[in-house]
TORPA-4810 file (N, C-alpha, C, O; in nm, 3 decimals):
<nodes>
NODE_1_-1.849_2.233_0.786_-1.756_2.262_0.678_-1.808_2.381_0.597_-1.924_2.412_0.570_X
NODE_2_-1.701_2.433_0.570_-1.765_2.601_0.485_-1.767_2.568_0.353_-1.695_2.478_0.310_X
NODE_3_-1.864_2.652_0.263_-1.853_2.647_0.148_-1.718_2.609_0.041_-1.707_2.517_-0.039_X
NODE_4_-1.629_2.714_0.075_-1.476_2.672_0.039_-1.443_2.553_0.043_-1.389_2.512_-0.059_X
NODE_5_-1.459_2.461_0.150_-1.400_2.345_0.181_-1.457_2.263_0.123_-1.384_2.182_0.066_X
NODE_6_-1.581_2.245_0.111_-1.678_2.164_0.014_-1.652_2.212_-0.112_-1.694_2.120_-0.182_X
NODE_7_-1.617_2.284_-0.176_-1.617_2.332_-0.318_-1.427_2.247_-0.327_-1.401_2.164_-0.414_X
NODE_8_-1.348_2.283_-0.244_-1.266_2.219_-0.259_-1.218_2.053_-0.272_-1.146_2.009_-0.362_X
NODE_9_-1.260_1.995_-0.190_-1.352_1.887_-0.202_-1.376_1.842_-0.298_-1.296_1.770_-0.358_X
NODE_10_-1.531_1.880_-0.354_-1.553_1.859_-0.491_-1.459_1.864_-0.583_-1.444_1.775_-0.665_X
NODE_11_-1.377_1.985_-0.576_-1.295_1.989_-0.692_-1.203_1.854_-0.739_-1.194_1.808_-0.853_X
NODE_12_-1.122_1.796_-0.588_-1.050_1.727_-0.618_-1.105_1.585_-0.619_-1.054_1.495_-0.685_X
NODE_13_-1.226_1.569_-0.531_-1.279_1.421_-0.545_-1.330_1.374_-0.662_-1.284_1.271_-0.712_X
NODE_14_-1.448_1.456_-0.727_-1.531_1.436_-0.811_-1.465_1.423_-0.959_-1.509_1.333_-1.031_X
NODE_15_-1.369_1.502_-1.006_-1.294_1.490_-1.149_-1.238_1.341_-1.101_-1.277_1.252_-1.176_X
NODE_16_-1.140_1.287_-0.968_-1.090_1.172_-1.032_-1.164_1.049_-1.018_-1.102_0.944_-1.003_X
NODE_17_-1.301_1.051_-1.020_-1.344_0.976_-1.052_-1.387_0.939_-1.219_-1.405_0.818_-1.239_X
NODE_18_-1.399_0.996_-1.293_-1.392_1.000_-1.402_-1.292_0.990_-1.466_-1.305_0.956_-1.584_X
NODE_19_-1.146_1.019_-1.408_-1.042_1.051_-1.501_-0.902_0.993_-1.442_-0.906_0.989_-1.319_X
NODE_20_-0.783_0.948_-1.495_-0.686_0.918_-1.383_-0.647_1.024_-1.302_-0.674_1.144_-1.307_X
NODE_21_-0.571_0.952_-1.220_-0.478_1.073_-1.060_-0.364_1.084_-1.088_-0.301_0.979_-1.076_X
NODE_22_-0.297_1.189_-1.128_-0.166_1.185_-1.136_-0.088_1.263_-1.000_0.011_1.337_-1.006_X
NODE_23_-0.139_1.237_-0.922_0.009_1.271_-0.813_-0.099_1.216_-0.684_-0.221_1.228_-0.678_X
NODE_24_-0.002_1.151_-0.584_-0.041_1.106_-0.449_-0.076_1.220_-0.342_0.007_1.296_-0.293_X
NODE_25_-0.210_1.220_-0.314_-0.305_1.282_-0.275_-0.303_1.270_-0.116_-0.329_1.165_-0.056_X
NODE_26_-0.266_1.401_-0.051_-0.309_1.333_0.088_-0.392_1.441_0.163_-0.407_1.548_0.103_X
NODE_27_-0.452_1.428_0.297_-0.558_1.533_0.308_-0.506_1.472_0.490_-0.432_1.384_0.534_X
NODE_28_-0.597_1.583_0.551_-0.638_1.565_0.688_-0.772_1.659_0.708_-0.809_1.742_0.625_X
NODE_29_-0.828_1.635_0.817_-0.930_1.723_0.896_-0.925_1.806_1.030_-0.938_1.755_1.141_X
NODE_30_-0.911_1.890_1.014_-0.856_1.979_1.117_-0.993_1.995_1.209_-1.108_1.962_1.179_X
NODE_31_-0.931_2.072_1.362_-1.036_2.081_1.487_-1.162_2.096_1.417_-1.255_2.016_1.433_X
NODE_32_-1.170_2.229_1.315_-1.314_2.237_1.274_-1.401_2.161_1.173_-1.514_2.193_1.136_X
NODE_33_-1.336_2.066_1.139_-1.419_1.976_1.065_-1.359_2.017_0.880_-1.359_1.970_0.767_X
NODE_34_-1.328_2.096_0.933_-1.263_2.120_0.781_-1.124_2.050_0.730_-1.018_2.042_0.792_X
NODE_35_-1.158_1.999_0.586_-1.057_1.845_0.530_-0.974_1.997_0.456_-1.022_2.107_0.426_X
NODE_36_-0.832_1.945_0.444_-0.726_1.956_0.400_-0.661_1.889_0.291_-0.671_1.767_0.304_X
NODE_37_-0.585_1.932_0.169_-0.544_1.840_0.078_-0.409_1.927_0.011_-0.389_2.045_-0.013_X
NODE_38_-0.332_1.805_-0.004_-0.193_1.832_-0.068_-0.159_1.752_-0.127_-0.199_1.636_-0.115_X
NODE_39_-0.052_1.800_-0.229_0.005_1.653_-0.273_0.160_1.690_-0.251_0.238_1.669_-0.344_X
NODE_40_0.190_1.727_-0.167_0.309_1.762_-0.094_0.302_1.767_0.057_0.282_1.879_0.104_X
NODE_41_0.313_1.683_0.128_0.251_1.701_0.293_0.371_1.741_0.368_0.475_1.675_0.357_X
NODE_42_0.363_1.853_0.448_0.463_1.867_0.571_0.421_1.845_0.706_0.446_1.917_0.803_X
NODE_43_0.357_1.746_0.703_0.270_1.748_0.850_0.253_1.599_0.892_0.222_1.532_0.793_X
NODE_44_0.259_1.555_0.958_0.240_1.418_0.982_0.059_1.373_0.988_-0.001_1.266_1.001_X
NODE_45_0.020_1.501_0.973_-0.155_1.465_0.986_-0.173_1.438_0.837_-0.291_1.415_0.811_X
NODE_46_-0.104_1.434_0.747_-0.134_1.456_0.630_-0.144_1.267_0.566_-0.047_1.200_0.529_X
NODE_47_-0.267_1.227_0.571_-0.253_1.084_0.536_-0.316_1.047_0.365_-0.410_1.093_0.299_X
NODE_48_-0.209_0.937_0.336_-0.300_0.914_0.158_-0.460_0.924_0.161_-0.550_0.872_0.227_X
NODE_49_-0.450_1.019_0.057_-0.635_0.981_0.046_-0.642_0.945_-0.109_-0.751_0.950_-0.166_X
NODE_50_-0.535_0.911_-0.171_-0.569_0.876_-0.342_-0.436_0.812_-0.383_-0.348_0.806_-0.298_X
NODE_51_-0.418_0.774_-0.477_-0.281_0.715_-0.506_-0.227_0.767_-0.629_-0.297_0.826_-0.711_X
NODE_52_-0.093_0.745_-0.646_-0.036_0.834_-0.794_-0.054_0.714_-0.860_0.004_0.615_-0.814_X
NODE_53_-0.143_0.699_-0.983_-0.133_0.621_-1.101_-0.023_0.633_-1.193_0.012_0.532_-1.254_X
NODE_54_0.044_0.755_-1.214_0.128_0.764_-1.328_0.276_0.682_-1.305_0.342_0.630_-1.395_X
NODE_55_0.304_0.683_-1.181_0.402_0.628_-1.125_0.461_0.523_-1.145_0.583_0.511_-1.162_X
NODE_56_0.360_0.416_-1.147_0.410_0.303_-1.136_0.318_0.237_-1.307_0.199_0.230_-1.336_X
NODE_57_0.408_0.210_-1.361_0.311_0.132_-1.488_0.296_-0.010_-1.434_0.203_-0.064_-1.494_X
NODE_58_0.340_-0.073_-1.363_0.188_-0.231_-1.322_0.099_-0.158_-1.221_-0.010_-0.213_-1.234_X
NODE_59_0.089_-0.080_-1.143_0.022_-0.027_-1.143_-0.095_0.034_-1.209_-0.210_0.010_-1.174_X
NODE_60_-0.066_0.106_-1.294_-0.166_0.162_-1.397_-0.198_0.038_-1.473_-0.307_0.063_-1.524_X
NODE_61_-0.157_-0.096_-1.514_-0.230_-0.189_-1.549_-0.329_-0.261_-1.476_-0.432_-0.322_-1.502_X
NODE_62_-0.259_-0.232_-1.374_-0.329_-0.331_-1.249_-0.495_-0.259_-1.246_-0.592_-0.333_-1.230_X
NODE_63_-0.512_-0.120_-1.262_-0.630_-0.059_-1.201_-0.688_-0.021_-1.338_-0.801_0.027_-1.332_X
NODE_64_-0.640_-0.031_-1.448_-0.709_-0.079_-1.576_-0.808_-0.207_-1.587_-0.923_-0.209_-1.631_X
NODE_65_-0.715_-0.330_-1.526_-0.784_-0.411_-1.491_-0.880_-0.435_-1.433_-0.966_-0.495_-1.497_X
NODE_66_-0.906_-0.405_-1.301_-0.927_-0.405_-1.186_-1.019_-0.311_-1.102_-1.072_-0.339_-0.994_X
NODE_67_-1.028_-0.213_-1.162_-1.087_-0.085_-1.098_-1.015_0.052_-1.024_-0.921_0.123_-1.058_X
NODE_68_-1.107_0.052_-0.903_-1.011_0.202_-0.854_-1.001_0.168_-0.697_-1.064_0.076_-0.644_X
NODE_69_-0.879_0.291_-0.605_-0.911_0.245_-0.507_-0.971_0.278_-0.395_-1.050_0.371_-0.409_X
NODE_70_-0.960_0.229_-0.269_-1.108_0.292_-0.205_-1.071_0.377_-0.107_-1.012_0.467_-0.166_X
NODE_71_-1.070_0.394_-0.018_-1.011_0.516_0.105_-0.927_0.421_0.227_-0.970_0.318_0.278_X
NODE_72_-0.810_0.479_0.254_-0.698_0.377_0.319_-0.765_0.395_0.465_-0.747_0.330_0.567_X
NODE_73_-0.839_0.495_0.443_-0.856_0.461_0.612_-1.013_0.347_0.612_-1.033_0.310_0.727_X
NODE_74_-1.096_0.303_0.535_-1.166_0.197_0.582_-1.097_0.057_0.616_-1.152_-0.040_0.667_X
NODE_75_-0.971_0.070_0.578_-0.890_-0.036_0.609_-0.808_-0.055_0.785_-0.751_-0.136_0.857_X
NODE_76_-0.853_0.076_0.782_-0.757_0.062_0.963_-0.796_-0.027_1.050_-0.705_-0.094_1.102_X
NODE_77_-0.915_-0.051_1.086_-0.887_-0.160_1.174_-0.868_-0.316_1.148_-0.833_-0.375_1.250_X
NODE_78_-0.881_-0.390_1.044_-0.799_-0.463_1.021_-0.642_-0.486_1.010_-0.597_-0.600_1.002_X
NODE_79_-0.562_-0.376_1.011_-0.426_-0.362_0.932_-0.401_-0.337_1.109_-0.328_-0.416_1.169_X
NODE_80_-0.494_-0.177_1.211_-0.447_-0.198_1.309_-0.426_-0.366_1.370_-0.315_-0.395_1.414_X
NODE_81_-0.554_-0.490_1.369_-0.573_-0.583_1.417_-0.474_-0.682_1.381_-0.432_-0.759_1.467_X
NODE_82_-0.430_-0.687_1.256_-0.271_-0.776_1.250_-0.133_-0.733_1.269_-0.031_-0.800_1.290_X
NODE_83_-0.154_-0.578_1.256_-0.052_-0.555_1.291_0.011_-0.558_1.424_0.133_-0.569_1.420_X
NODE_84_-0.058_-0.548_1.574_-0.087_-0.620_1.701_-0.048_-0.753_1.688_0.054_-0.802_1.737_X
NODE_85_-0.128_-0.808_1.624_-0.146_-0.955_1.649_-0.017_-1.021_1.606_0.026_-1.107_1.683_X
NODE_86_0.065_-0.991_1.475_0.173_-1.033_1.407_0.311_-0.952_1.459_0.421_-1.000_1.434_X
NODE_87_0.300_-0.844_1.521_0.406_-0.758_1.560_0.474_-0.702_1.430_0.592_-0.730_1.413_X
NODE_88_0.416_-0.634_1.346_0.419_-0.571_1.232_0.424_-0.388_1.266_0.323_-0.338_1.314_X
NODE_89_0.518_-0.321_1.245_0.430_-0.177_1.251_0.335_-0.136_1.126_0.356_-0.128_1.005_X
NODE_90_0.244_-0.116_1.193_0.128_-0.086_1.110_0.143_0.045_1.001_0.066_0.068_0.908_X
NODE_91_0.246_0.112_1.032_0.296_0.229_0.927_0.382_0.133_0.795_0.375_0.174_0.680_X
NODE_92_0.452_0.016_0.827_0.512_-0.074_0.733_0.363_-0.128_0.671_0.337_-0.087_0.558_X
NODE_93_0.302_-0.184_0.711_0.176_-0.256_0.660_0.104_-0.113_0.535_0.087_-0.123_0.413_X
NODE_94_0.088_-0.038_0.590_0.029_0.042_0.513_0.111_0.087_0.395_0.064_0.107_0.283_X
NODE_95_0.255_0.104_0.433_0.312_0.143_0.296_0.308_0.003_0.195_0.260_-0.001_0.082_X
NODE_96_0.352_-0.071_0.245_0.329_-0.188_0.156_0.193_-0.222_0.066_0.201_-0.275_-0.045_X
NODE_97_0.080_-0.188_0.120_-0.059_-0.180_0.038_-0.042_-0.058_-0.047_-0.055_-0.070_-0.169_X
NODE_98_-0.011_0.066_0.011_0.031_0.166_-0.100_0.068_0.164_-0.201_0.013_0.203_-0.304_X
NODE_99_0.221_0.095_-0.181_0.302_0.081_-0.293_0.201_-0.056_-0.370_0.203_-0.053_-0.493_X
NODE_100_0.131_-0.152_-0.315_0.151_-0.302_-0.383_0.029_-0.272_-0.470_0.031_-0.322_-0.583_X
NODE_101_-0.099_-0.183_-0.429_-0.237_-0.211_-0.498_-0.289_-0.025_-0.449_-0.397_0.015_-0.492_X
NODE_102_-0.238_0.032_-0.395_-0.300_0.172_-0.424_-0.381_0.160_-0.370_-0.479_0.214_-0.423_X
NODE_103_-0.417_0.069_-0.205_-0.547_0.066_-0.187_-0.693_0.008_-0.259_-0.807_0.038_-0.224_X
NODE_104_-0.651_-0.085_-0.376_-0.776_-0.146_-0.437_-0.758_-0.253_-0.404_-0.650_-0.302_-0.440_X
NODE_105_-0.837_-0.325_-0.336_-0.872_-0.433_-0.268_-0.864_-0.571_-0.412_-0.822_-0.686_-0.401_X
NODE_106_-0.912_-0.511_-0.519_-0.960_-0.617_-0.647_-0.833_-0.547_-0.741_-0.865_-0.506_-0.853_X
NODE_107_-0.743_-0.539_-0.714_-0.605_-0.511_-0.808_-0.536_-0.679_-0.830_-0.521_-0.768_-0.747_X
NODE_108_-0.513_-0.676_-0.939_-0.474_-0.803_-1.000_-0.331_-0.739_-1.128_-0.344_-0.682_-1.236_X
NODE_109_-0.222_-0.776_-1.061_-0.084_-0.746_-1.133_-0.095_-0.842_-1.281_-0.186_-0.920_-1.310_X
NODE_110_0.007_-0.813_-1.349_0.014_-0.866_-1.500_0.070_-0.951_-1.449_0.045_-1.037_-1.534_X
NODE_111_0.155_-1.025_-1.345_0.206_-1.129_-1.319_0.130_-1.257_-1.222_0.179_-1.364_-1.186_X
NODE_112_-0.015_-1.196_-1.197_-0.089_-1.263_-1.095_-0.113_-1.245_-0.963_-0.210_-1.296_-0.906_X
NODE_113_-0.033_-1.178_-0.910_-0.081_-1.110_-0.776_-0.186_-1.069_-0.736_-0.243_-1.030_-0.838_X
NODE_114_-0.254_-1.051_-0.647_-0.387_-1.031_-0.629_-0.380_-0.978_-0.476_-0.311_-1.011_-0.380_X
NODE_115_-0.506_-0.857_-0.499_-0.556_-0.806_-0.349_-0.470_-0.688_-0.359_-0.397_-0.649_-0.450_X
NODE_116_-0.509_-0.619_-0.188_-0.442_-0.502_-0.107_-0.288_-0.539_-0.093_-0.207_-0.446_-0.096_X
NODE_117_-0.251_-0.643_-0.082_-0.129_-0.683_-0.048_-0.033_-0.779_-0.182_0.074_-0.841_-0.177_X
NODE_118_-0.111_-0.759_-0.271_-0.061_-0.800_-0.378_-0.032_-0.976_-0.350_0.040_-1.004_-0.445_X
NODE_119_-0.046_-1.067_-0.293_-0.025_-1.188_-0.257_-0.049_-1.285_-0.415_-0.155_-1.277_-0.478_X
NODE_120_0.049_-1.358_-0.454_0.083_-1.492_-0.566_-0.013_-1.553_-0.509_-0.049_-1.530_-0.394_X
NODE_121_-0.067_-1.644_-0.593_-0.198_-1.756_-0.559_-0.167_-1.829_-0.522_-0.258_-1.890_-0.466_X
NODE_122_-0.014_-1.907_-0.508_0.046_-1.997_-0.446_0.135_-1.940_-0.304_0.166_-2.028_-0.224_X
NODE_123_0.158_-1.861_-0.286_0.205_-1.742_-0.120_0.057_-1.719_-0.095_0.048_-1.719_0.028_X
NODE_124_-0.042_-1.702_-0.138_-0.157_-1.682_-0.051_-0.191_-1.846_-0.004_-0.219_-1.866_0.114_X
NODE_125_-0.188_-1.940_-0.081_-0.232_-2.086_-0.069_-0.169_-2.148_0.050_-0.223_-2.225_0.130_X
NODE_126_-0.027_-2.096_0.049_0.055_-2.132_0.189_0.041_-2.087_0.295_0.092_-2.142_0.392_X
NODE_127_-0.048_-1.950_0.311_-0.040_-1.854_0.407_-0.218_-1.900_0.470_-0.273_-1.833_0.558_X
NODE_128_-0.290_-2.033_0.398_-0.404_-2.001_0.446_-0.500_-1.894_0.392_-0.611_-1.886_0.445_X
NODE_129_-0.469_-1.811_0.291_-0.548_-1.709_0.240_-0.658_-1.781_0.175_-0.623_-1.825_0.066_X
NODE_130_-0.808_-1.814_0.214_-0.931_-1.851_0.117_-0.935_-1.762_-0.013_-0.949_-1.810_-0.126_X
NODE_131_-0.918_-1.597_0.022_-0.976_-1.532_-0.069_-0.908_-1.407_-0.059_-0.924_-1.323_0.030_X
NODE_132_-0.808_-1.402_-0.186_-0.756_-1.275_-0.180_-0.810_-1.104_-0.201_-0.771_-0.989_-0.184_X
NODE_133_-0.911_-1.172_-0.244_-0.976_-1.033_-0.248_-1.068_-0.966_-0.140_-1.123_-0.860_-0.113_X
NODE_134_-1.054_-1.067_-0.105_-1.138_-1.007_0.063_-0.990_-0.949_0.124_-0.876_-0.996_0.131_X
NODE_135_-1.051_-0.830_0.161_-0.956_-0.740_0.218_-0.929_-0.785_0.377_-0.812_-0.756_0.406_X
NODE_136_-0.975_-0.827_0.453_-0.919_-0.868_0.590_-0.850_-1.006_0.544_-0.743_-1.040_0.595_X
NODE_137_-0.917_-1.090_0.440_-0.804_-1.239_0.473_-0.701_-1.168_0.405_-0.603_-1.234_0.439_X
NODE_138_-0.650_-1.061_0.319_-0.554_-1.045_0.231_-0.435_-0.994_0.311_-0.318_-1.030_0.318_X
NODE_139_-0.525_-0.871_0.386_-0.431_-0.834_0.455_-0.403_-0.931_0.582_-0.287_-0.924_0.623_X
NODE_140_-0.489_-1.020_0.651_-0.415_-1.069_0.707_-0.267_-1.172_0.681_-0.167_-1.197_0.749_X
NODE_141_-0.323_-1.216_0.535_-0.193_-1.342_0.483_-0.078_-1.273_0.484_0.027_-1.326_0.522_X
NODE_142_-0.087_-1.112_0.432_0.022_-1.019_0.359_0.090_-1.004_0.499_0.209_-1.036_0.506_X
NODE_143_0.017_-0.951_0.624_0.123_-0.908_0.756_0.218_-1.068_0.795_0.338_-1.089_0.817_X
NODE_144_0.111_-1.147_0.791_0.174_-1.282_0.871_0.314_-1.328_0.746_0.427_-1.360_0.785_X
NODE_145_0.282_-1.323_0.629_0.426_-1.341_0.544_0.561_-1.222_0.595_0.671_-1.252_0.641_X
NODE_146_0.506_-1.084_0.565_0.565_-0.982_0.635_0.656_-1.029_0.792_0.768_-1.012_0.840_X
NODE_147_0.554_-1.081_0.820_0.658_-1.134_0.999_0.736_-1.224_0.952_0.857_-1.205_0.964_X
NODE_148_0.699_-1.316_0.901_0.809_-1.395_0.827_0.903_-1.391_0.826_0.976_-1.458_0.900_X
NODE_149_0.955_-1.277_0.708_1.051_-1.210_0.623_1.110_-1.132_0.724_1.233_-1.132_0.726_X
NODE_150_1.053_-1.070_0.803_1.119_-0.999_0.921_1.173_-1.060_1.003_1.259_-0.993_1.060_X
NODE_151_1.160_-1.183_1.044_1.178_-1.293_1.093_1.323_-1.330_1.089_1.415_-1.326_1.170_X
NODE_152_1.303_-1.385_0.905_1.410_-1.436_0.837_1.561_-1.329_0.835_1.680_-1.353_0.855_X
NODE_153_1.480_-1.196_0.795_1.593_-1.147_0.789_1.637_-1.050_0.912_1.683_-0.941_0.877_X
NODE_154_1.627_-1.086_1.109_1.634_-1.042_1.195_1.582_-0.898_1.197_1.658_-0.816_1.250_X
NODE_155_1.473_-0.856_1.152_1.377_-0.717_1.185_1.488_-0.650_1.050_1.581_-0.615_1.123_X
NODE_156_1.519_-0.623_0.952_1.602_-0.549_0.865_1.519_-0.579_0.757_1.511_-0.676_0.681_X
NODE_157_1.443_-0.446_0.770_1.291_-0.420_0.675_1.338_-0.364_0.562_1.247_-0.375_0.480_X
NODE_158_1.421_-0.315_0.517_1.490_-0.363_0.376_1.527_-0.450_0.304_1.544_-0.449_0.182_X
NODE_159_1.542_-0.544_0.392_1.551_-0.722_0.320_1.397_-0.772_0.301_1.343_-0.799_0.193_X
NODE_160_1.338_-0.780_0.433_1.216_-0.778_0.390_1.112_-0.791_0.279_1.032_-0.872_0.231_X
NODE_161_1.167_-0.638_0.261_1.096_-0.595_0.135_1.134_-0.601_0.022_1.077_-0.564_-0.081_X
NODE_162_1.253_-0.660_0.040_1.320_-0.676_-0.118_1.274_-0.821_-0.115_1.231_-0.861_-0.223_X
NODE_163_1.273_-0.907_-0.017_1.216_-1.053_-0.037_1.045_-1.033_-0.093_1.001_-1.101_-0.185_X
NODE_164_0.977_-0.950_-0.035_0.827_-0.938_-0.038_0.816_-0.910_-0.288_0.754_-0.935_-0.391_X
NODE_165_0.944_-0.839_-0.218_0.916_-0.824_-0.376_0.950_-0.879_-0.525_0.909_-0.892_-0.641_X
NODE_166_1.077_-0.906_-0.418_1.147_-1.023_-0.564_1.167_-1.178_-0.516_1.204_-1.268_-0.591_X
NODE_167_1.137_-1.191_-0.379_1.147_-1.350_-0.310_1.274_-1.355_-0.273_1.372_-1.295_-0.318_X
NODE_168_1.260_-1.464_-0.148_1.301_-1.494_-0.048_1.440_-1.537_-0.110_1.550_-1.502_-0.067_X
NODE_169_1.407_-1.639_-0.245_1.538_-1.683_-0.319_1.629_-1.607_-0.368_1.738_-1.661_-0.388_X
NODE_170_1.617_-1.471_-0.401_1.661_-1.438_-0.487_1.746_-1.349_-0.373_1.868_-1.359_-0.377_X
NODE_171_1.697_-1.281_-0.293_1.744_-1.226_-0.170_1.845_-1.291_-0.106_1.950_-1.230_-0.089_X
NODE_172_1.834_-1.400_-0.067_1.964_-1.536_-0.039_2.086_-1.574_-0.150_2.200_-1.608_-0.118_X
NODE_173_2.052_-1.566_-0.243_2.130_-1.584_-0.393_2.222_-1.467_-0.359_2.337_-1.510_-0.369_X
NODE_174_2.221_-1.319_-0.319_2.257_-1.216_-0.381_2.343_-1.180_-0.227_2.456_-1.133_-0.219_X
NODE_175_2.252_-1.219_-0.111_2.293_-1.184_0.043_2.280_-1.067_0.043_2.384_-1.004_0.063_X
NODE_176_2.175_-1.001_0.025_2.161_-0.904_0.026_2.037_-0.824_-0.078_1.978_-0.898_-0.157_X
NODE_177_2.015_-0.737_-0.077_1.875_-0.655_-0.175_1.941_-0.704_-0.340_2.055_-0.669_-0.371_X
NODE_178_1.874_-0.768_-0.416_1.898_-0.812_-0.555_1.976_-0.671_-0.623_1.978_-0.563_-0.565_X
NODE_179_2.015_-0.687_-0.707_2.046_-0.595_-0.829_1.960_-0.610_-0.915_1.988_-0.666_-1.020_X
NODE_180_1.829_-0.559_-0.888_1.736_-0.557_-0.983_1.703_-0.408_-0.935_1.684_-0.382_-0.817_X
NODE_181_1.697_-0.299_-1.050_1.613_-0.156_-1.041_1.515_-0.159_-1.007_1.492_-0.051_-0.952_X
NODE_182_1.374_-0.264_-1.001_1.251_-0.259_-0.970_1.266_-0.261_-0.826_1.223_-0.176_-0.749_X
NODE_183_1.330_-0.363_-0.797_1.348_-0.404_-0.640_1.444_-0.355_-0.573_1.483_-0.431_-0.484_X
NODE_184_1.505_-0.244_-0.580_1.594_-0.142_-0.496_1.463_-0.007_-0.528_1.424_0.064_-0.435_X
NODE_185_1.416_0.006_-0.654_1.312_0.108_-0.636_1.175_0.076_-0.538_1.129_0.151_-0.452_X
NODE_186_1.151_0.012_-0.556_1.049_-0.066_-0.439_1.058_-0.062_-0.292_0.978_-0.024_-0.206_X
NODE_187_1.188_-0.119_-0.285_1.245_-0.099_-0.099_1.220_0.056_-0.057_1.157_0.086_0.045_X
NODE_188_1.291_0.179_-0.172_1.293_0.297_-0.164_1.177_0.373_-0.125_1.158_0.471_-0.052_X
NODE_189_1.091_0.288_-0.209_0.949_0.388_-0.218_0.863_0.325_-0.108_0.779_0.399_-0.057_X
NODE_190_0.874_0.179_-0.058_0.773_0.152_0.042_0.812_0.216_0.194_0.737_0.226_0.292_X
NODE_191_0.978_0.263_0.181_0.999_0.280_0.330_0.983_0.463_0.341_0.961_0.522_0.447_X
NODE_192_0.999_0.525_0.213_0.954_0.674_0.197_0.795_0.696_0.233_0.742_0.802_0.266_X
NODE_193_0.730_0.561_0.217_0.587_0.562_0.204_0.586_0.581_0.378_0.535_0.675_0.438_X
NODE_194_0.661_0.460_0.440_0.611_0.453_0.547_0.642_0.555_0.673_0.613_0.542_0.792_X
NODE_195_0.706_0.651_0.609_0.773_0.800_0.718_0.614_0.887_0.688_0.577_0.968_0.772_X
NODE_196_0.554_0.868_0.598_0.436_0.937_0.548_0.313_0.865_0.673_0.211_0.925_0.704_X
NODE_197_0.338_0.776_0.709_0.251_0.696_0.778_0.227_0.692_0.909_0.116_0.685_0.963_X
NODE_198_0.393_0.701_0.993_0.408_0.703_1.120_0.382_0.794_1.195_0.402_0.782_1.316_X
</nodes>
């Protein structure tokens, strides 16, 4: 890596550790070893390497709480390993941790959610989850509910995700994605997430 690239680097790694991120960060590494960064990607090599805090306010509570998050790719082979195992695409799995915890494994919502996958203490309790903060049981509970819901609602990953986010009940009540703004913004942003992914 050349000087440039390391100075670049620095530039953008080292300030947000000290300070919040305001825009979703994505980077790649090209043939020569040299990393890349945008926060506008036209490339499909271009994968999250940081998350937008300003975006989402439970979010920004959540990592007030909670801490910061860690790099989406130490997560790949677990997320690859259920996503196989559960028949999940693993580009859905990943937007869903995006949107749910920004990649912080120890993110805890104002409503109780907990983990990479944001999982209720009672949806993790059903799913077999010991420990939501362990990042492989989390993500595993989060894909196997995910099949679920995909399940339930014949592969139509917009229902899905409107169940993942506002429940299964409320989704059945309505026959369809709730009339709630959080949860039509949610469906929006996890499946924008996941064209970023594939």
């Amino acid at each position: 890596m050349n000087k440039l690239s390391l100075w670049v680097v620095a530039f953008l790694v080292v300030p947000s550790m000290a300070m919040p991120v305001f825009a979703d960060i994505y980077k790649y590494e090209d043939e020569e070893g040299v990393l890349h960064f945008t926060d506008a990607p036209t490339d499909k090599r271009f994968k999250i390497f940081m998350r937008d805090l300003k975006k989402d306010k439970r979010l920004r509570t959540t990592f007030r709480l909670a801490g910061c998050a860690r790099n989406p790719e130490e997560f790949e082979p677990i997320i690859n390993e259920c996503s196989i195992k559960y028949g999940v695409d693993k580009a859905l799995v990943k937007a869903v941790i995006h949107a749910e915890s920004g990649y912080n494994p120890t993110a805890v919502s104002s409503k109780g959610a907990q983990g990479l996958m944001q999982l209720m203490p009672k949806t993790a309790q059903g799913l077999k989850v010991a420990n939501s903060f362990d990042p492989a049981d989390n993500i595993r509970g989060g894909v196997k509910y995910l099949r679920f819901l995909l399940d339930t609602f014949k592969g139509d990953e917009a229902l899905a995700l409107a169940a993942y986010n506002s429940g299964l009940n409320r989704v059945a009540k309505y026959g369809g994605i709730p009339p709630y703004q959080e949860t039509r913004n949610y469906v929006t942003k996890v499946l924008n997430y996941k064209k970023n992914y594939e």
